[in-house]
C-alpha angles and dihedrals in degrees: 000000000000091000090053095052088039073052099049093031087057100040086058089044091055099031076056093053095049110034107016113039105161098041095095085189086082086046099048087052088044086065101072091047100083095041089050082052100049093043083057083051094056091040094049097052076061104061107024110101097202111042085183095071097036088058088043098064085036089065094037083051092050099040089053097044100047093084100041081044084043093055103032096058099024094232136123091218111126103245123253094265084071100053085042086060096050089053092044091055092049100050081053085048092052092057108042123081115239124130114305093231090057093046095049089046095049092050090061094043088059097040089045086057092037081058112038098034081053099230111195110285086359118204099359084059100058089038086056098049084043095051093044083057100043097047115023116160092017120138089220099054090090088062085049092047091053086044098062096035092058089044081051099051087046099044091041106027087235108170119270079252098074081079084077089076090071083082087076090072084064095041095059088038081061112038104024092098078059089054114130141169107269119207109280089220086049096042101045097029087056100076099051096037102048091052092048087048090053087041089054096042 
């Protein structure tokens, strides 16, 4: 359920961007998308029994969507799968067990190129999808969650209306008993359609 609504959250942000640009109602429901994502991200490094291959189609996902993303927004960020999949790395980092100096080292490594390759939402968005992982089901998450938001609207100059997507800590609080395996080729064929239909359209 929480993937359909991070889908639908995320179509109305972009049909916003594309179509209505003025109308800040598309804007303020675009903002839950990316925090719904990056919770799946976290729950999906629970349950997959092989991260390798998760992060595999991440990356495949990412690679394929990055023209049609490219030429739908006019921009020369690295789309959002990119900055998933770092997450995604460093929560795998944070549980293995190699040495804590390589692990330390790597991290910055990932959030260096995260940064400075300027991967969709950057740093807040791997914090988001880490903190989603490292405190699940804690009374206090909604306060991390507004930590790193308002770092990220200072550090990347996002709009005060990025706060909106704190709501997302409510949204999973109230639909994650719902929660239920999408289709693979739905859930990762979703990213890359829906922007070449509205590239098409």
């Amino acid at each position: 359920m929480i993937k359909i609504i991070a889908m639908l959250t995320m179509l109305i942000d972009h049909i916003g961007l594309v179509y209505f640009p003025n109308a800040e109602i598309f804007t303020v429901i675009g903002r839950l998308a990316f925090p719904l994502f990056a919770w799946g991200v976290a729950k999906g490094f629970e349950r997959t029994g092989n991260v390798k291959m998760y992060a595999l189609r991440l990356l495949a996902v990412a690679i394929i969507s990055q023209y049609p993303y490219s030429l739908l927004f006019e921009n020369f960020q690295l789309n959002v799968c990119f900055t998933l999949l770092a997450g995604l790395l460093i929560i795998q980092l944070y549980k293995s067990k190699i040495s804590y100096i390589l692990k330390v080292t790597t991290v910055l490594a990932l959030l260096t190129v995260t940064h400075f390759f300027n991967f969709e939402y950057g740093i807040y968005g791997i914090a988001t999808i880490v903190i989603f992982h490292l405190f699940k089901g804690k009374y206090y998450l909604i306060l991390l969650q507004t930590a790193a938001t308002t770092i990220g609207i200072v550090m990347y100059r996002f709009y005060p209306v990025q706060l909106v997507s704190i709501l997302s800590v409510g949204i999973i609080a109230l639909f994650e008993i719902y929660d239920f395996k999408l289709n693979k080729i739905i859930q990762y064929g979703f990213y890359p359609v829906h922007m070449a239909l509205l590239l098409l359209l």
